[in-house]
C-alpha angles and dihedrals in degrees: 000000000000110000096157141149133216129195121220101166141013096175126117126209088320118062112208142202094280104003119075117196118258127322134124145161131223118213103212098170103324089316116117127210119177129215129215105332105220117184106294104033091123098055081044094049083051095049094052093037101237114160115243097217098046091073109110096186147001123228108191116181100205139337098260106139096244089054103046102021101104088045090097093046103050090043091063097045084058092063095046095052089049109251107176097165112094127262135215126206129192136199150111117303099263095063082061082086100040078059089053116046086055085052094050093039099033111015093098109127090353111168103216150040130267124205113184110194111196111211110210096157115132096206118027125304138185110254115163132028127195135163092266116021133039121211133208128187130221134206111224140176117277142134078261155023098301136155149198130222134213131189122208116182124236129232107250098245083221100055116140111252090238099053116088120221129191115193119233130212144195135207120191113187111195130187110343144114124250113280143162116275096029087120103047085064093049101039115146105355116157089223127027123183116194134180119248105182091165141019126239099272087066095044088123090055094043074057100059090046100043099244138120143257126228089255086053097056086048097044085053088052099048090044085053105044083234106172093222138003125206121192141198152113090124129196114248092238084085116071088157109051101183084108091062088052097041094052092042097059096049088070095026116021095194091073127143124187109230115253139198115259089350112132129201120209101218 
């Protein structure tokens, strides 16, 4: 029963020697949905050896570059490895146009279908089905439109009646600073992933850019019951990133620090 995670990039704006920007894949049953596709994300999905066509939806947050930068690669790869099953995206309204200028410049021949979905909605919505996962979309605090996404498993409709089941769930914050209601969106997930941009020290600059601290992300996850939190999308200041950890766990003491191709099982 897979319900895993794997990481791609930890990065913020500025991509480093051995850390991308963000990008990663959850595993829901052999289905793939990818979340946010920095530069990069294709060299990082080989590396981790993640199939291209496998991926039943994208979820972007906003259209910051180091968010949305490796989209018009990997839809091309798609084609040239011959994807013909359809493919959502989601994403804020603005990405709508990022969607269609490579469909005006590159669509040509294209093998399969695109369906862009805009999110607009100001509390959380429904926004993607499958047999297996249900996800919701949040709105957050950033400079501007940009959401959060959170996976709750769904029951299998065939489970034998003596076999317990638990559903899992999965909460991935991306780019805000901290507000009231986050973690209501995000209450009781098993895994939540929140961005971390800065440690403490710069919480007046996080401010000004509307981002979050270490102590942020784990405040978030307290507030919320969440089982684990995972942070990450680090500024490059930090080489060093004990202080994230170590700031983190002192509000939340079930605190990972993201890392590269490392995958957690939910």
């Amino acid at each position: 029963m897979d319900y895993k995670l794997t990481i791609l990039g930890t990065a913020s704006a500025l991509p480093i020697k051995d850390r991308f920007p963000s990008a990663q894949v959850l595993c829901v049953q052999g289905r793939l949905f990818l979340i946010d596709c920095a530069e990069g994300t294709q060299q990082q999905m080989r590396r981790a050896h993640l199939s291209f066509v496998r991926i039943e939806a994208i979820f972007i947050s906003h259209i910051h570059g180091d968010h949305v930068f490796g989209l018009f690669g990997l839809l091309s790869t798609m084609a040239m490895l011959g994807r013909t099953g359809e493919l959502h995206i989601y994403g804020p309204r603005a990405l709508g146009g990022f969607v269609n200028f490579f469909m005006a410049y590159y669509g040509e021949g294209l093998n399969y279908e695109i369906k862009f979905h805009p999110i607009t909605g100001k509390a959380m919505e429904e926004v993607h089905v499958s047999k297996y996962v249900k996800v919701s979309a949040f709105p957050l605090n950033h400079k501007m439109d940009c959401y959060g996404y959170r996976f709750d498993e769904i029951v299998p409709p065939r489970r034998p009646s003596n076999v317990p089941f638990v559903p899992r769930s999965y909460a991935y914050v991306s780019d805000t600073a901290p507000f009231e209601g986050l973690s209501g969106y995000v209450k009781g997930v098993d895994l939540l992933y929140h961005e971390a941009t800065y440690p403490e020290e710069m919480k007046v600059k996080a401010a000004l850019r509307f981002h979050s601290t270490a102590r942020d992300a784990a405040s978030t996850a307290l507030a919320a019951g969440a089982g684990k939190l995972l942070v990450g999308h680090f500024s490059s200041k930090y080489p060093d990133l004990t202080i994230f950890a170590e700031e983190a766990r002192e509000v939340f003491p079930n605190t990972e620090l993201a890392e590269e191709l490392s995958t957690y099982d939910i």
